[in-house]
Legacy VTK file of the C-alpha trace (Angstrom):
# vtk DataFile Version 3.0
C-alpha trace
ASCII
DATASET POLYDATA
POINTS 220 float
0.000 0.000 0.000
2.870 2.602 0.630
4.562 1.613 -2.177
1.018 2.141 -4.092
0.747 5.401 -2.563
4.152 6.875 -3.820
3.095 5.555 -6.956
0.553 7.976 -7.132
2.259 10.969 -5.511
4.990 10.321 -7.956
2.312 10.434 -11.100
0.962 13.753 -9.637
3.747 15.334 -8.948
4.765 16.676 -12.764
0.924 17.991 -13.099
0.482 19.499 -10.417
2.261 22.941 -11.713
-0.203 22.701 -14.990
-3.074 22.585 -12.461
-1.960 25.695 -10.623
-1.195 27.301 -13.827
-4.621 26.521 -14.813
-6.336 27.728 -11.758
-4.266 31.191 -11.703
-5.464 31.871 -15.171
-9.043 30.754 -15.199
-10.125 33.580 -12.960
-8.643 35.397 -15.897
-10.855 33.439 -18.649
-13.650 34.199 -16.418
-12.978 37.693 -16.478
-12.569 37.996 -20.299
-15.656 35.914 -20.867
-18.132 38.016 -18.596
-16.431 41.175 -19.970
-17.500 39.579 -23.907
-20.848 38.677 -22.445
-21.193 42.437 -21.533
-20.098 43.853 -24.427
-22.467 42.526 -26.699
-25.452 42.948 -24.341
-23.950 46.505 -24.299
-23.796 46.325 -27.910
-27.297 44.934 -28.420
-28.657 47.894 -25.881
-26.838 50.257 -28.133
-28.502 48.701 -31.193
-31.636 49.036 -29.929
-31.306 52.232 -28.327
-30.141 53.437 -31.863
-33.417 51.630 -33.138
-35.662 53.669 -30.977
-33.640 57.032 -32.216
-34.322 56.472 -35.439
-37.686 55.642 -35.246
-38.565 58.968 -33.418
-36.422 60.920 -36.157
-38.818 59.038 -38.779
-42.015 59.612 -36.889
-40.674 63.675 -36.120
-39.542 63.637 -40.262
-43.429 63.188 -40.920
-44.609 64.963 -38.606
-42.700 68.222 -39.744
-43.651 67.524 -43.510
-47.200 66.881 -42.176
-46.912 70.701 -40.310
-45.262 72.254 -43.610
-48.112 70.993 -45.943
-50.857 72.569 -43.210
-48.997 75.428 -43.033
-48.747 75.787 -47.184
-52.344 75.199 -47.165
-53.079 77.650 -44.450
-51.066 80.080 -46.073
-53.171 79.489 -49.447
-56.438 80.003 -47.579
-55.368 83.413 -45.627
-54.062 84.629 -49.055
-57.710 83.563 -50.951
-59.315 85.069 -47.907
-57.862 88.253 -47.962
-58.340 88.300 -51.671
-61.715 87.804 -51.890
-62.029 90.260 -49.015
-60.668 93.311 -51.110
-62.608 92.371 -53.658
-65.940 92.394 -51.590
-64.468 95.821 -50.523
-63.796 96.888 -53.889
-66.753 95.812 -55.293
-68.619 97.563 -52.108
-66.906 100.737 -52.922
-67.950 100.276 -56.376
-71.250 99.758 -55.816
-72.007 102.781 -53.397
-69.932 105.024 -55.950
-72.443 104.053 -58.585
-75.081 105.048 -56.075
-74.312 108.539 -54.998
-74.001 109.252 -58.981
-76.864 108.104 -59.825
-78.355 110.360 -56.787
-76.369 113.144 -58.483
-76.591 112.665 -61.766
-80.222 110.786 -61.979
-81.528 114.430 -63.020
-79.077 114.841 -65.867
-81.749 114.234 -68.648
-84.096 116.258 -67.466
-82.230 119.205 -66.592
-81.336 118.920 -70.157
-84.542 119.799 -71.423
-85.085 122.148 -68.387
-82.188 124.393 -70.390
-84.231 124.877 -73.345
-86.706 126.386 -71.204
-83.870 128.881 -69.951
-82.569 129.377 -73.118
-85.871 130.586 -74.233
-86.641 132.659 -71.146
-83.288 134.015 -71.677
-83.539 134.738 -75.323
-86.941 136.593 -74.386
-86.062 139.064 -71.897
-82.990 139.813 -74.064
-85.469 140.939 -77.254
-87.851 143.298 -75.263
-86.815 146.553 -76.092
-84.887 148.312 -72.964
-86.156 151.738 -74.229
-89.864 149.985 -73.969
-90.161 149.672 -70.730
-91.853 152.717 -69.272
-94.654 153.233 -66.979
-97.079 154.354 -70.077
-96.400 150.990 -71.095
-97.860 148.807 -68.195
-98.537 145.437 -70.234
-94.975 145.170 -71.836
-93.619 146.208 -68.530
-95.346 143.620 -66.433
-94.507 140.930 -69.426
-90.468 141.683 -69.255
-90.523 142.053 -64.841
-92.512 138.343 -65.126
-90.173 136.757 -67.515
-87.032 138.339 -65.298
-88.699 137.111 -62.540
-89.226 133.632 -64.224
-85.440 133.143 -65.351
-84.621 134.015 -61.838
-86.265 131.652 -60.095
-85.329 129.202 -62.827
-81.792 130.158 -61.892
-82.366 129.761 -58.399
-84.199 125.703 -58.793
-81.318 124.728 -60.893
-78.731 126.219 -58.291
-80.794 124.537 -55.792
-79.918 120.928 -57.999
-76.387 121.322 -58.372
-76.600 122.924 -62.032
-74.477 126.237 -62.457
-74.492 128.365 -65.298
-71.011 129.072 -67.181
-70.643 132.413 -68.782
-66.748 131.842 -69.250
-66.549 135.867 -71.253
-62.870 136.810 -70.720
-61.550 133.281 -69.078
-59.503 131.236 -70.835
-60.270 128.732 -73.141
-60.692 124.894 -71.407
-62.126 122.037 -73.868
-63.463 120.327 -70.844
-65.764 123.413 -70.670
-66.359 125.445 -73.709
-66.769 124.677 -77.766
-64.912 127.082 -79.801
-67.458 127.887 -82.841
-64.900 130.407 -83.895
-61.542 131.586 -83.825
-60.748 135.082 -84.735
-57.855 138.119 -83.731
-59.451 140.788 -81.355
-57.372 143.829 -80.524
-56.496 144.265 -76.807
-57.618 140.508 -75.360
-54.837 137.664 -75.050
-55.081 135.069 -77.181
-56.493 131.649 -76.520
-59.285 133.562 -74.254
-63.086 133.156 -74.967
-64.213 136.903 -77.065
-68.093 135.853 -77.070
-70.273 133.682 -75.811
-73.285 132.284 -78.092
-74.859 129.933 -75.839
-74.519 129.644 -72.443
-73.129 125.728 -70.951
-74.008 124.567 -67.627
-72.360 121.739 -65.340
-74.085 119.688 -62.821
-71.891 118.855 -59.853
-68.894 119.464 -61.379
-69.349 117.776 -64.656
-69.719 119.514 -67.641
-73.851 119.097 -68.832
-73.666 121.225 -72.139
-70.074 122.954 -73.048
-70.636 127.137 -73.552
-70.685 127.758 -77.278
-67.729 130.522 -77.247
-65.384 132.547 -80.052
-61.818 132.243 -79.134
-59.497 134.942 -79.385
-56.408 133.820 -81.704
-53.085 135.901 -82.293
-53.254 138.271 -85.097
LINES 1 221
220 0 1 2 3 4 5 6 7 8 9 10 11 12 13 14 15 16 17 18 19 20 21 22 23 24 25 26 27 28 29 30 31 32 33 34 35 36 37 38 39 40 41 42 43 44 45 46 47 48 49 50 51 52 53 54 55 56 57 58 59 60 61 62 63 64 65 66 67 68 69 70 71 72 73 74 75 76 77 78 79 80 81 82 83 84 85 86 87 88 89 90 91 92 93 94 95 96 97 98 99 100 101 102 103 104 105 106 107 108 109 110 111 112 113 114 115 116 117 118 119 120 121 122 123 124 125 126 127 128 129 130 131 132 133 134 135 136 137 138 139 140 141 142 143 144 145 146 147 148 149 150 151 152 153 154 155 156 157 158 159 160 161 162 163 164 165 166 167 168 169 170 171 172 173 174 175 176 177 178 179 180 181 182 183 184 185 186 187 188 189 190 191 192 193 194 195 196 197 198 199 200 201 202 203 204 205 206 207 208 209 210 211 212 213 214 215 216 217 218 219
């Protein structure tokens, strides 16, 4: 039995330093193996961290080209809106500017014809005799004070209307205005001013209903 015994001490004896080798360098092995097991579950976290960044940067991508589009389209809508806003105005404008001239001007035709009465009344009183009109003469006296009185108050209903006469004698000559029949030199008055008037014009509100029938003065 002892000489079994030192058998087996002697067999040991050359392994035993591999053993201890072994056992100083598995804690090593150990070491490097749970370090590689942490890096790749590191690894896989950082994967699938990574994963869940870039499917927030996807869902924020659509998300902002969702916003842009709603914004183009809002943008679209203001700009119709504010269109068809200034064109309501416009239109309003329009509208209300038609209105007041037809309040002003409504009257044009038949002040018109009104100035043919005038022009008679006017053309009247101008042929009665000035030298006629004396007291021994009652009848033609009353006729000439009634028609004066008439083209007065004539005067007065078309003033009343908007409708001024226009007597332009001396002022210069405006096409707007007047309607040169004639154009001829007279000594001592500027040319291109208005020598005679043969008909008188009118203008209602400021626009010209019948233009003056006038003789220009030209240069010499």
């Amino acid at each position: 039995m002892a000489a079994v015994a030192q058998y087996v001490r002697g067999a040991l004896r050359p392994r035993l330093p591999l053993l201890s080798v072994a056992l100083r360098t598995s804690p090593r092995l150990l070491c490097a193996a749970t370090q590689q097991k942490n890096t790749g579950q590191n690894l896989e976290e950082d994967q699938s961290q990574n994963e869940q960044k870039v499917e927030p940067s996807s869902a924020e991508k659509l998300l902002a080209e969702e916003k842009a589009r709603l914004e183009e389209q809002l943008k679209e809508v203001t700009d119709k809106y504010k269109r068809a806003l200034a064109d309501a105005e416009n239109i309003r404008q329009r509208s209300q500017k038609l209105v007041e001239e037809a309040k002003l001007y409504g009257i044009q035709s038949f002040c018109k014809d009104l100035l043919e009465v005038a022009d008679i009344l006017e053309k009247a009183t101008e042929s009665v005799p000035k030298e006629e009109i004396k007291d021994d003469n009652p009848h033609l006296k009353s006729l000439y004070e009634g028609l004066v009185m008439t083209e007065v108050q004539i005067q007065k209903v078309f003033k009343k209307h908007g409708l001024l006469r226009l007597n332009p004698v001396g002022a210069k000559f405006d096409p707007y205005e007047h309607e040169a029949l004639f154009h001829a030199p007279v000594e001592g008055q500027e040319p291109g001013t208005i020598a005679l008037v043969s008909k008188i014009g009118y203008k209602l509100h400021g626009r010209t209903l019948r233009p003056a029938l006038v003789g220009v003065v030209k240069d010499a």
